[in-house]
C-alpha positions in Angstrom: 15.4 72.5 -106.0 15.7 76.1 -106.6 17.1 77.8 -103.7 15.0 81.4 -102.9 17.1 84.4 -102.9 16.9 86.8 -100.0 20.0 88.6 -99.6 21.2 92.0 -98.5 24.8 94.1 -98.0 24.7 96.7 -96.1 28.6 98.6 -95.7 29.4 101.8 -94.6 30.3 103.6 -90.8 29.3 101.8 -87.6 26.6 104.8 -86.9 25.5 103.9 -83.7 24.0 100.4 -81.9 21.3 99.3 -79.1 23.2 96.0 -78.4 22.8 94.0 -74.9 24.3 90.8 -73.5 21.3 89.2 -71.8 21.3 85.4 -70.9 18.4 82.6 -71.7 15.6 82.3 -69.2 14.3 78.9 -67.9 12.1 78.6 -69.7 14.1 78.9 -73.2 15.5 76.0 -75.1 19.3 76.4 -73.7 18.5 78.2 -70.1 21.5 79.9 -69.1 23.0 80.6 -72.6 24.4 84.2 -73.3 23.3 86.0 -76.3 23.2 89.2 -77.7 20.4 91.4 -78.7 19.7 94.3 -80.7 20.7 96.2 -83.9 23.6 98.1 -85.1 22.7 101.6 -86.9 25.1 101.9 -90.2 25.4 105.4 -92.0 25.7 104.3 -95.6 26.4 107.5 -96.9 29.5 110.2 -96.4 27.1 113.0 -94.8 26.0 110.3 -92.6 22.3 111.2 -92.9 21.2 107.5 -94.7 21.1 105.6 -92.0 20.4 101.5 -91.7 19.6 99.4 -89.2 20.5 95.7 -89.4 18.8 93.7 -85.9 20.5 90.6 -84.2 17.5 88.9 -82.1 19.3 86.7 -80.7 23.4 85.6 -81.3 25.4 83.0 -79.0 28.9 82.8 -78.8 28.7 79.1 -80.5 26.7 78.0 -83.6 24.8 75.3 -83.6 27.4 73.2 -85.7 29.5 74.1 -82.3 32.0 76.1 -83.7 33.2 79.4 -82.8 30.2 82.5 -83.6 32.5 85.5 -85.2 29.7 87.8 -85.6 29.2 87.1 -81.7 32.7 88.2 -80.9 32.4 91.3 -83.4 28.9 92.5 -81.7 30.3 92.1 -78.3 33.6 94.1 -78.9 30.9 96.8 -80.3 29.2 96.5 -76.7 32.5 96.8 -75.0 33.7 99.8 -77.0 36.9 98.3 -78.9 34.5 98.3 -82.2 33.7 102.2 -81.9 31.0 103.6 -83.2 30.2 107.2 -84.6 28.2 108.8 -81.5 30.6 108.2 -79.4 32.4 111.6 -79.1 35.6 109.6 -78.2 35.7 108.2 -81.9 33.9 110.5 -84.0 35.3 110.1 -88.0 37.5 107.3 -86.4 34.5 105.1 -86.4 34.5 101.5 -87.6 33.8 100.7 -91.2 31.5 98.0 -91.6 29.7 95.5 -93.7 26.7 93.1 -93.0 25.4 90.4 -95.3 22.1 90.1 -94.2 18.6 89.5 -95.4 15.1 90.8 -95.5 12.9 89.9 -92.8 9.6 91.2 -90.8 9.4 92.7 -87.1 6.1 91.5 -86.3 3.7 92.8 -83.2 0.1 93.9 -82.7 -1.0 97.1 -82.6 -4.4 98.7 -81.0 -5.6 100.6 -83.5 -8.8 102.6 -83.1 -9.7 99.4 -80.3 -9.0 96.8 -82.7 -5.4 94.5 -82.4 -4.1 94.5 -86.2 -1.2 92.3 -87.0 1.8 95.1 -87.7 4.5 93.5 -90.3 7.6 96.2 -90.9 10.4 94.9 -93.1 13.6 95.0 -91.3 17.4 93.8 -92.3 17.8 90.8 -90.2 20.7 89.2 -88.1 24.1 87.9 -90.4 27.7 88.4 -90.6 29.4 91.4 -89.7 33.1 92.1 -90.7 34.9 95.4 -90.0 36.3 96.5 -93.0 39.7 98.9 -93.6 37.2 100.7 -97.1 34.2 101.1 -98.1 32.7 101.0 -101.9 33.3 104.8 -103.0 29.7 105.0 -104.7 27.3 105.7 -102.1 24.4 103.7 -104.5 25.8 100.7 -104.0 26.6 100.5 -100.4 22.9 99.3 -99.3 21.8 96.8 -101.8 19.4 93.9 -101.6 18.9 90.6 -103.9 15.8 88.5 -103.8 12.9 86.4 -105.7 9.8 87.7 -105.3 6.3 86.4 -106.3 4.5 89.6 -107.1 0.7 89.6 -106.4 0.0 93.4 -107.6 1.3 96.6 -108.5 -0.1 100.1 -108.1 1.2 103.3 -109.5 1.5 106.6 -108.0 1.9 110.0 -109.8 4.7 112.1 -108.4 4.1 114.8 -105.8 5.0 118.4 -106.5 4.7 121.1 -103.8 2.5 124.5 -104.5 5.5 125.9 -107.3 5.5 123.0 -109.2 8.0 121.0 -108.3 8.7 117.7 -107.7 9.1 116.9 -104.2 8.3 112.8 -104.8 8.7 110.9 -107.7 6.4 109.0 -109.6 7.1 105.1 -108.4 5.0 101.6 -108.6 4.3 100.1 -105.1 4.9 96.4 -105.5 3.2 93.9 -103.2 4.7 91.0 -102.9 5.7 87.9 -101.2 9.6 86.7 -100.3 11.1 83.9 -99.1 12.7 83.3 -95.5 15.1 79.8 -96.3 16.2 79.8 -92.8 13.3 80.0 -90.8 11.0 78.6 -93.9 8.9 81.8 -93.8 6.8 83.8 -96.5 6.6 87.1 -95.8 4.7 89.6 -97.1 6.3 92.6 -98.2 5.7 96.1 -99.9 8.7 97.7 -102.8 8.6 101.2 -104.1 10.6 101.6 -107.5 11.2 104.9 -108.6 13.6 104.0 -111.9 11.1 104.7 -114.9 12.1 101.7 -116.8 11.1 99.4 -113.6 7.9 101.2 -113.3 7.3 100.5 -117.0 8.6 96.9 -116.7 
């Protein structure tokens, strides 16, 4: 059988990061396990203004095969500061070079809206390897990228947006909405793509 695509790389300067060692409550499968929690804030381009969350819900410091977690021991030397990140006035330009393989997946909550609980699904990069890096691809384009099969249940098309002179300050682009596929946790989730690139639109 096929296996789904849903893949993404994310590379550039550790930006910033809202990591925490917590440890399992009682009432959780393993009670007493440590994990770590959060997401790491990578600036994927040199002015440092794109900048791309990847979120780890929950990371032990042994996989479930029972070997050693790297990506464990890489988030927890960011926590301790030996990773260093961008913010951190101590590091600055020294920051860490990064790269995450990751996938797509969905932060899910309800939200009261107008006195009504909606279901609220935001796409999100979720969990994977990280490896600190010594470079960093020199096109800026290809340093966030994502792969994936998509089944594609309709496509709308808006005209671009120009301000009061004239000019473009939006492109024209073809929302996609769509459904992807979640291998690990045997998820569909639905999703919405913008493409800008003229021959996508037209394709």
């Amino acid at each position: 059988m096929k296996k789904l695509l849903n893949s993404a790389r994310v590379e550039g300067i550790l930006y910033q990061h809202s990591l925490e060692l917590k440890v399992s409550g009682p009432n959780s499968k393993k009670p007493g396990t440590e994990f770590i929690t959060g997401t790491i804030d990578i600036a994927t381009n040199d002015k440092k203004t794109n900048i791309v969350p990847v979120h780890f819900t929950y990371v032990t410091a042994v996989t479930s095969s029972g070997k050693e977690n790297a990506t464990f021991g890489t988030l927890k030397n960011i926590i301790d500061g030996k990773i260093g990140c961008y913010t951190n006035p101590e590091v600055g330009e020294n920051a860490a070079k990064v790269r995450v393989d990751t996938a797509i997946g969905l932060n899910e909550f309800y939200s009261d809206r107008n006195g009504t609980e909606q279901l609220v699904s935001v796409k999100r990069n979720e969990g994977g390897f990280v490896h600190v890096v010594q470079s960093i691809s020199e096109n800026e384009k290809q340093r966030s990228t994502f792969e994936a099969d998509i089944v594609i249940v309709g496509v709308k098309e808006k005209d671009p947006v120009e301000d009061d002179n004239g000019n473009v300050i939006a492109p024209a682009k073809a929302i996609i909405d769509g459904r992807i596929f979640n291998d690990f946790r045997k998820e569909i989730l639905p999703v919405e793509l913008s493409a800008i690139n003229p021959k996508a639109i037209e394709y």
